[in-house]
N, C-alpha and C positions, 0 to 999 in steps of 0.2 A: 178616261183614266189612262194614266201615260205610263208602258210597262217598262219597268224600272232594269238597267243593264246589268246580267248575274256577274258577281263579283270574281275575277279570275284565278283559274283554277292554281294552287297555289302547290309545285312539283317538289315533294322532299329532296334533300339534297345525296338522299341512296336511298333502296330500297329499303320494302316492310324486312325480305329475307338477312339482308345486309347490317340493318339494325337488330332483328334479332342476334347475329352472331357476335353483333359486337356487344349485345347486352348480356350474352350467354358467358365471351370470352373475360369483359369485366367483373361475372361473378366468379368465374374461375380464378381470375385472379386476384379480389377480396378474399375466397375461401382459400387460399394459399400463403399469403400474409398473414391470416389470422393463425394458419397451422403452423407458423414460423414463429410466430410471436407467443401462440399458449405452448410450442412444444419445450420456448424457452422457461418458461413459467415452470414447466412439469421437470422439465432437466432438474431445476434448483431444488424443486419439491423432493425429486428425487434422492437427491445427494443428502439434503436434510434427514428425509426419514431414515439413510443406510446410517449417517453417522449415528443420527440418535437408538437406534435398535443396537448398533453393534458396541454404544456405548453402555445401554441396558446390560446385555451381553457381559461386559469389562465388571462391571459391579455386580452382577450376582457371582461371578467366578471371584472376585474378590471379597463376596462375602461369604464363599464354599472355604475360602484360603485361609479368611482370619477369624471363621465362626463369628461374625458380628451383624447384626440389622445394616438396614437401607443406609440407617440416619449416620450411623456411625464409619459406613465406607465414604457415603458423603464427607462428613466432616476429616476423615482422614486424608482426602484428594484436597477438601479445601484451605485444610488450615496447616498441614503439615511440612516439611521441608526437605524431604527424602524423597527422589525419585531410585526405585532398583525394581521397575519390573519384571526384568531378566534374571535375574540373579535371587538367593536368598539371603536373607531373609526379604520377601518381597514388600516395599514401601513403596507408595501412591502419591507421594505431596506433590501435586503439579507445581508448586512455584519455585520450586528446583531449575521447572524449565519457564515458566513465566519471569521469573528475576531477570533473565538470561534477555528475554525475549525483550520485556521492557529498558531494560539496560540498554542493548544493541538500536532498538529505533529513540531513545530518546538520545542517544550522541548522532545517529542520522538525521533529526530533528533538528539539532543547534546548527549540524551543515548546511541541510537543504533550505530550510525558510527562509535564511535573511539570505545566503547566495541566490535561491530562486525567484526571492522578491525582489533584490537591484537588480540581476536578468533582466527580469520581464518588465522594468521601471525603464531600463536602460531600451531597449528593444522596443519600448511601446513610443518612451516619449524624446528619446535622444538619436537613438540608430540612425543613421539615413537609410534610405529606401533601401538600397544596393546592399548594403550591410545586413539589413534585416532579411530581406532574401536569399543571402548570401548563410548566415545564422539558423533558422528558421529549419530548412531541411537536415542542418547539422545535429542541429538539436534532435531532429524526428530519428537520424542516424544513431547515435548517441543512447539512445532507448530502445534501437534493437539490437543492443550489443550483448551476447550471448553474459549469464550472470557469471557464471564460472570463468570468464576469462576476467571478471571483475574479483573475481574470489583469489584467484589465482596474484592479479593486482597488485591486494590486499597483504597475500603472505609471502612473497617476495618484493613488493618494492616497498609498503606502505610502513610492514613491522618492521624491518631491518630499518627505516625512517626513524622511527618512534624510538625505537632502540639505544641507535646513537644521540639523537637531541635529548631524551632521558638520563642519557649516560654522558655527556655534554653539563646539563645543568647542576648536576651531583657534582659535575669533579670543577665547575667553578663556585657551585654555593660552597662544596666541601672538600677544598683541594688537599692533596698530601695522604689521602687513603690509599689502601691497597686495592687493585682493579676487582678482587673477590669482596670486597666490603662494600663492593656501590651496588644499588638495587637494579636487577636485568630483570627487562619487560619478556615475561616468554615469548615463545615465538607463535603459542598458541592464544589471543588476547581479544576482548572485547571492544576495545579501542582503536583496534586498527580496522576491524572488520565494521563498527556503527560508521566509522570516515566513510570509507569507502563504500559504504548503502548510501550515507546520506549523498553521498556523488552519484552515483545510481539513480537516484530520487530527484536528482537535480531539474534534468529536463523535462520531467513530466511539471513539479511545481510551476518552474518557469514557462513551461508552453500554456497551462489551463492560464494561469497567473496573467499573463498576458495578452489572451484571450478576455480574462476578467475587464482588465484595464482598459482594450480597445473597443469593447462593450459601452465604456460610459459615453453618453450624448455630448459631440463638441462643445454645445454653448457651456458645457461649463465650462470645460478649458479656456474656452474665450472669455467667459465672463472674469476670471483667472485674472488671464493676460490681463484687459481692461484695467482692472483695478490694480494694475502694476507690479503684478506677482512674474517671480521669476519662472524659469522650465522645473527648477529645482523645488522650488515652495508648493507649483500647481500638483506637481506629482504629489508631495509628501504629504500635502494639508486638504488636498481637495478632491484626487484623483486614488489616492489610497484609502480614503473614508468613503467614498461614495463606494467603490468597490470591494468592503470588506465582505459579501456576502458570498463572491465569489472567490477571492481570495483562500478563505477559510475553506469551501467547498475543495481548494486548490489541496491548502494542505493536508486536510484530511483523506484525501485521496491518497495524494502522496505517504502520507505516514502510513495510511492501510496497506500499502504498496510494500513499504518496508517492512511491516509485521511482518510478511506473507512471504517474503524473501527467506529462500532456503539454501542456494549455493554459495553464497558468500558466506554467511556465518560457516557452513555447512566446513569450510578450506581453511577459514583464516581463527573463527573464533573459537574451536574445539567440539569436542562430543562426548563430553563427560557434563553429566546433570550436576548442577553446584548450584545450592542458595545463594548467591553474591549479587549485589549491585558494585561491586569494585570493577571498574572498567579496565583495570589494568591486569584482569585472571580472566583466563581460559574458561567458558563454560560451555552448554547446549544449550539451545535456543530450543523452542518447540517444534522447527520445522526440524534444524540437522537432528533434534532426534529422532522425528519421523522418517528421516533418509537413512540416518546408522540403523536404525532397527528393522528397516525396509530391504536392507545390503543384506541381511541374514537369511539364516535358513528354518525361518521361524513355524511352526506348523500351524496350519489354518485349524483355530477357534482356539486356540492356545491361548493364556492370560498375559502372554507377551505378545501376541499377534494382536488382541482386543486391544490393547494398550495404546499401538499406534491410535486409531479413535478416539478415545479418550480425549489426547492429546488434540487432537483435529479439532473434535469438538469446543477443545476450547480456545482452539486459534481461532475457528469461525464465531464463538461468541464475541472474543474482542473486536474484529474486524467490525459484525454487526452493530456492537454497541457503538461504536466508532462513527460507524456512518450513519446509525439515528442521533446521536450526538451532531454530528456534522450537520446534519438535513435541519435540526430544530435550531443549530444554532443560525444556521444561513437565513432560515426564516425570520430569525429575530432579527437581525441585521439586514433584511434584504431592502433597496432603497425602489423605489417604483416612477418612473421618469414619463 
C-alpha cells in the first residue's frame, strides 16, 4: 500500500487574533447602525406621543371651559369655523386654519406639478449633458434657499405683481371708474404666498420627477424611437406612463413639503384665522398660527399654549394621510421592468 501525499497545509490569509477583531469590530458596527436606525424610529414615536398627550391635554381644558363631553369638544374642533383660542369667547373650529392651509398648497399645486414635470421632461430627455450638469446643482441650490427670504419674495415682489396686473385687468374690462372703485388685492393674500410655495416646491418635484424618468429601462425609449416616435411623443406617451409611480410619489412629497411650510404664508399670507377658500383674502395657515402664538408670552399648560398642539396634531395627520395616500397610490401604479 502506497502512502498517499497529506494535502498541503492551507495558511489563512490573517490570523485566528486578527479575525476575531474584525469580527468583533463588524458587530460594533451592525449594533451602531441598528442604534441609528431604531433611535430614529423612537425620535418619531416620540413626537407622536407628546403631540397626542398634549392634545388630550387642549380638550379636557376645553371641556373644563365650555362645560361639555369629549364628543362635543370633538365636534366643536371638527365641524366649526371659528378659530379664537387666545381670546374670548374661546372657539376651536380648526378649519378656520385648515381652509387657509388647503387654499395656500392647492395654488402651490397648480405651480409646482406641471412646471416640475416639463423640468424634469426637459432635463431627462432634451438637456444636453453640459446643461443638465450645469442645472442639476442649481436646482439642489434652489432648495436650500432659506424660506423667509422666499416669504419676504412673496410680499414685496410677488403681491405689489398681483396688485397691479389685477388692477390692470379691472381698468381694461372696466375703464372710466374711479381708482377707489376697482377691487385692491391686500397686501396680506393667499395668492401671492401658494405662487411663491409652489416656486419653493418646484425643485424638489423636478429633481425626484427626474429621477423618476431616468429610472425607466432604455429599450423602451428605443423601442419608441424604432417605431418612429418623436423625443416629444416618447416622453409624453411612453416615458410619463411608465413612470407614474414615481412621479406621483414626486408630487406627494412635494405637496407634503408645502403643507409644512411655515415662513412664507407665515410673511406674505396673514395671521388672522379666517374660514375662506378665497385666494385673494389674507388668512392663517396652520403653521403661521403655530409661529404667531409661539412669538407670545403664553404660559405653559395654559388653553392657549395647548392650542399650538392641537393645531400640530392636525397638520401631522394631513401630512400622514397624504403620504399613505401617496404609498397606496404608487403601488397601484407601480410598473415592474
Amino acid at each position: 500500500m502506497v502512502d498517499q501525499p497529506l494535502a498541503p497545509r492551507i495558511e489563512l490569509p490573517i490570523s485566528a487574533s486578527a479575525r476575531q477583531k474584525r469580527i468583533w469590530l463588524e458587530r460594533i458596527i451592525g449594533s451602531g447602525l441598528f442604534v441609528a436606525a431604531f433611535s430614529s424610529v423612537m425620535i418619531t414615536a416620540i413626537i407622536i406621543y407628546i403631540l397626542f398627550s398634549e392634545t388630550v391635554i387642549f380638550f379636557q381644558k376645553v371641556m373644563a371651559v365650555h362645560q361639555e363631553s369629549l364628543i362635543g369638544a370633538l365636534a366643536e374642533f371638527l365641524t366649526t369655523t371659528e378659530w379664537s383660542p387666545l381670546i374670548e369667547p374661546v372657539s376651536i373650529g380648526v378649519w378656520a386654519l385648515l381652509s387657509a392651509t388647503i387654499t395656500t398648497c392647492t395654488i402651490a399645486s397648480f405651480v409646482a406639478i406641471p412646471f416640475g414635470t416639463i423640468g424634469a421632461i426637459y432635463l431627462s430627455e432634451f438637456a444636453p449633458a453640459k446643461v443638465r450638469e450645469i442645472l442639476k446643482p442649481i436646482l439642489e441650490l434652489l432648495a436650500a434657499v432659506p424660506t423667509v427670504v422666499y416669504g419676504y419674495f412673496a410680499l414685496l415682489f410677488v403681491t405689489p405683481l398681483l396688485q397691479k396686473i389685477i388692477l390692470g385687468v379691472q381698468q381694461w374690462y372696466a375703464p372710466g371708474k374711479e381708482p377707489w372703485e376697482y377691487y385692491e388685492l391686500p397686501g396680506f393674500n393667499m395668492l401671492g404666498a401658494g405662487i411663491v410655495v409652489g416656486l419653493m416646491v418646484i425643485p424638489y418635484i423636478m429633481s425626484m420627477s427626474e429621477d423618476a424618468l431616468q429610472a425607466i429601462p432604455s429599450h423602451l425609449r428605443e423601442g419608441s424611437y424604432a417605431m418612429g416616435a418623436t423625443r416629444l411623443q416618447t416622453a409624453l406617451r411612453v416615458l410619463l406612463p411608465a413612470a407614474t409611480s414615481g412621479l406621483i410619489a414626486a408630487y406627494i412629497l412635494g405637496l407634503a413639503r408645502a403643507v409644512g411650510e411655515t415662513m412664507i404664508v407665515a410673511v406674505a399670507a396673514g395671521l388672522q384665522p379666517k374660514f375662506t377658500f378665497n385666494p385673494l383674502e389674507g388668512a392663517a395657515t396652520t403653521t403661521a398660527y403655530i409661529v404667531s402664538a409661539s412669538l407670545g408670552d403664553l404660559p405653559h399648560g395654559s388653553l392657549e399654549y395647548q392650542s399650538i398642539f392641537a393645531a400640530g396634531i392636525m397638520l401631522f395627520l394631513v401630512t400622514f394621510l397624504m403620504n399613505v395616500a401617496g404609498y397606496f397610490i404608487s403601488r397601484r401604479y407601480r410598473e415592474v421592468y
